[in-house]
N, C-alpha and C positions, 0 to 999 in steps of 0.2 A: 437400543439394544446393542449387544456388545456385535461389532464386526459391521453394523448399518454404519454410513457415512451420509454424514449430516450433509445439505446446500447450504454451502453460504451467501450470505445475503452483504450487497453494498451498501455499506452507512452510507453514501453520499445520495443515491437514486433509491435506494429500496430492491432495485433486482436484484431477482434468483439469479446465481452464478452459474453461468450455460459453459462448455465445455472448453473454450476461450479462456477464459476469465479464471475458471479452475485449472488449466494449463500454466499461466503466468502467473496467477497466485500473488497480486497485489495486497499483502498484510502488514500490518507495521503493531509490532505488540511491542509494548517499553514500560516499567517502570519508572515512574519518576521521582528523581531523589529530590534534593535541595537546588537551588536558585531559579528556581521557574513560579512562577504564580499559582501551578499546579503541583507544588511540592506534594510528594507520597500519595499521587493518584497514579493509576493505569491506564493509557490509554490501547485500545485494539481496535485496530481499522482494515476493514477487508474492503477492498476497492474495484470493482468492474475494470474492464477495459479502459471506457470511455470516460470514466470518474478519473482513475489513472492519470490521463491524458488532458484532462481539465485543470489537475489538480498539478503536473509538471509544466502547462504551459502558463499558468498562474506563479509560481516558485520560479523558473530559471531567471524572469528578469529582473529578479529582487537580490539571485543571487551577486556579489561581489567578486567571485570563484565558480567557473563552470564546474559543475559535477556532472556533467552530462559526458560520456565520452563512447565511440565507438567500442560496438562488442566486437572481438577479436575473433575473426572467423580462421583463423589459423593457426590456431594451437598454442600460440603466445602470449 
């Protein structure tokens, strides 16, 4: 119904997203064009906290280039 706000749920565990988790709003929605094996699918992933955090400390040490960097608590 128009104005209800759906829970979302983690593709990685299956939890309902508790008030955390809808705070930091782990989603990653993309179209996929050409050179990927998944040429012209969609992938949406809404991620828990803790899935979040599984799923970053599994990725940085594959990375080549850190993408990890401090949030900037002062305004910079």
């Amino acid at each position: 119904m128009k104005g209800e706000e759906t829970s979302k749920i983690c593709n990685m565990c299956g939890k309902t997203f508790d008030i955390w988790d809808n705070q930091e709003n782990f989603s990653f929605d993309h179209c996929i064009g050409y050179g990927s094996t998944h040429d012209l699918h969609r992938i949406k992933i809404d991620l828990c906290c803790q899935c979040f955090d599984k799923v970053v400390d599994w990725i940085l040490p594959q990375c080549k280039h850190n993408p990890m960097s401090e949030y900037p608590t002062n305004g910079k």
